[in-house]
N, C-alpha and C positions, 0 to 999 in steps of 0.2 A: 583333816581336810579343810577344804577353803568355799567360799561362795563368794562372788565379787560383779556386781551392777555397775554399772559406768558409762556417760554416755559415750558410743559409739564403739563400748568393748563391756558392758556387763556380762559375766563370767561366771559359774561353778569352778572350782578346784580342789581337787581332792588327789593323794598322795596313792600311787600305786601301790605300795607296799605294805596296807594296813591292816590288820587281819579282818578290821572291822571295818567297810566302806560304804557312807551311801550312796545307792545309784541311783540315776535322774538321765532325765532324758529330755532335751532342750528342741523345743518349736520354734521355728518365727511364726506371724499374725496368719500367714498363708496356711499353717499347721503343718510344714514343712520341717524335715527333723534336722536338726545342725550338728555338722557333725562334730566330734569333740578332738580338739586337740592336744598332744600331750608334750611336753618339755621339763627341764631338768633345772632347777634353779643354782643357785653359787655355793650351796654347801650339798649339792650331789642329790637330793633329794629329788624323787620324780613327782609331776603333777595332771592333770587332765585337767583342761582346759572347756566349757560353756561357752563362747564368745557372741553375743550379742549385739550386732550392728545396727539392728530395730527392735522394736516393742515385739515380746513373745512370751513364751510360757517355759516356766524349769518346773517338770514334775520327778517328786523323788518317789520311786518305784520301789524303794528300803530307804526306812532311816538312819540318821546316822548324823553325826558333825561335821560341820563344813567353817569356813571363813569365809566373808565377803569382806567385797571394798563396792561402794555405791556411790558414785560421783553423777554430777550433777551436770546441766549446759550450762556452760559460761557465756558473760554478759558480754552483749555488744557496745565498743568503744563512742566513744562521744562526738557531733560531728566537727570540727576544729574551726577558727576562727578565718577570715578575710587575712589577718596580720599572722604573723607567720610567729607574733610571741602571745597568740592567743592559740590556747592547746585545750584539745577535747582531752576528755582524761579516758584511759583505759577501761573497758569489763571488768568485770569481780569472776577470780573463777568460783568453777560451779561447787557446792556443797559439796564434801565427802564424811563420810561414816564409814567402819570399817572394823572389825575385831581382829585384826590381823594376831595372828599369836594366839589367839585363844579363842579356838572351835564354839562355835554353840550349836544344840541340837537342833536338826531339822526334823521333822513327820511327814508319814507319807501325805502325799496330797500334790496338788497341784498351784505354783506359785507367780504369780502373774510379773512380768517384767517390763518397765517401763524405761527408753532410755531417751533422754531430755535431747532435745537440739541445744544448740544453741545461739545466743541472742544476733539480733542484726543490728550491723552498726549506725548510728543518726545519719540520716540525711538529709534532702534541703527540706528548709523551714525550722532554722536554729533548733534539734532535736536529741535529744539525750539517747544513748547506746538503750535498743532494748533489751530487757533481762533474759537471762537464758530458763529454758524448760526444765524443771523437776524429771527427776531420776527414779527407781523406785526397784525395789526386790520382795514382795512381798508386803507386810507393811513395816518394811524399812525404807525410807524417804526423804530427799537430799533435797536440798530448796537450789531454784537455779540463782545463778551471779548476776549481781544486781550490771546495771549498764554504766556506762562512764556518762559525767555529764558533760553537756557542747560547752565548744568553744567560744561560742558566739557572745557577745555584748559583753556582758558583766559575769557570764559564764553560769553554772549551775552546780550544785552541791550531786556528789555520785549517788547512784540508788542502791539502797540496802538488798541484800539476797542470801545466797550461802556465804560467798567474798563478796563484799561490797566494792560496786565504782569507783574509779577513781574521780576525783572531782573537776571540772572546766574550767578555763578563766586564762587571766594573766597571771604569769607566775608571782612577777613582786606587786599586784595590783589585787588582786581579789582575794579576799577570806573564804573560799567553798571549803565544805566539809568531807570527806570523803564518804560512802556508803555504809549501814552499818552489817555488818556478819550478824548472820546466826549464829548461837552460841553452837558451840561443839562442831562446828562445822565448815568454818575459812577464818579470814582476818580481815578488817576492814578494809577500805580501800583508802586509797590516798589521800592528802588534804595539802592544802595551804598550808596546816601548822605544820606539816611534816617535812617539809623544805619544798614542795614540788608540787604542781599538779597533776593528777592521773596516775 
């Protein structure tokens, strides 16, 4: 079975056909029960679906193994330059963790869900993309995407997050650096040395 957080889709999943299954039973904040969805993936295998569009609760009513995927909000973009070769650089997407392929156990209880927005983009007052919100399953917890930095003057190096930023500037004129990643959880973001900003 599978368990998977994400913003604006964290999810339980677990495999119809197992002799052994945990059940859980998914709230939003209101304590409203969601219902669960079921679908069939590419090698026939069926699954039921948790999907979470806001922060809520997965309680598992029997243990059992599950999989997640926990994704984070991604960073808002940088705001871009007066000159049309001065470029804000892109968000970092949002953190992911995941054991996809390999179940780990859950216990009964009740497990809190968090699911990240994320970031908004710079606006006026030469301003860097802010970072997107942290994701969460329990205490498993995805850091959100750093922001892109502006366009503006001499530009700004990207902000670190789960993906880091991509960096602001002139493309053949400025050294920014791009955002850095959390380890195990995105890739940096763009830079100057990379060929490109953002």
């Amino acid at each position: 079975s599978r368990v998977i957080p994400m913003p604006m889709n964290p999810r339980l999943l677990r495999p119809l056909a197992s002799a052994v299954l945990p059940e859980a039973t998914a709230r939003d904040s209101s304590d409203n029960v969601i219902a669960a969805t079921d679908y069939v993936d590419s090698s026939g295998k069926q699954w039921r679906a948790h999907i979470f569009t806001a922060n809520g609760t997965l309680t598992f009513t029997r243990p059992g193994k599950a999989e997640y995927l926990v994704v984070a909000g991604g960073g808002g973009g940088g705001m871009a330059g007066i000159d049309q070769n001065w470029s804000g650089g892109g968000g970092g997407a949002g953190g992911l963790l995941t054991n996809y392929g390999a179940s780990s156990p859950f216990s009964l209880g009740e497990y809190s869900v968090t699911v990240g927005a994320g970031g908004a983009g710079g606006g006026a007052g030469d301003t860097d993309g802010k970072d997107g919100s942290a994701s969460s399953f329990g205490s498993i917890s995805t850091v959100g995407g750093g922001g892109g930095g502006t366009g503006q003057s001499s530009g700004t190096a990207g902000r670190s997050g789960g993906s880091g930023g991509g960096c602001g500037g002139a493309t053949l004129i400025n050294n920014n650096a791009g955002g850095t990643a959390t380890a195990g959880q995105g890739n940096d973001g763009g830079s100057k040395a990379s060929g490109a900003v953002g």
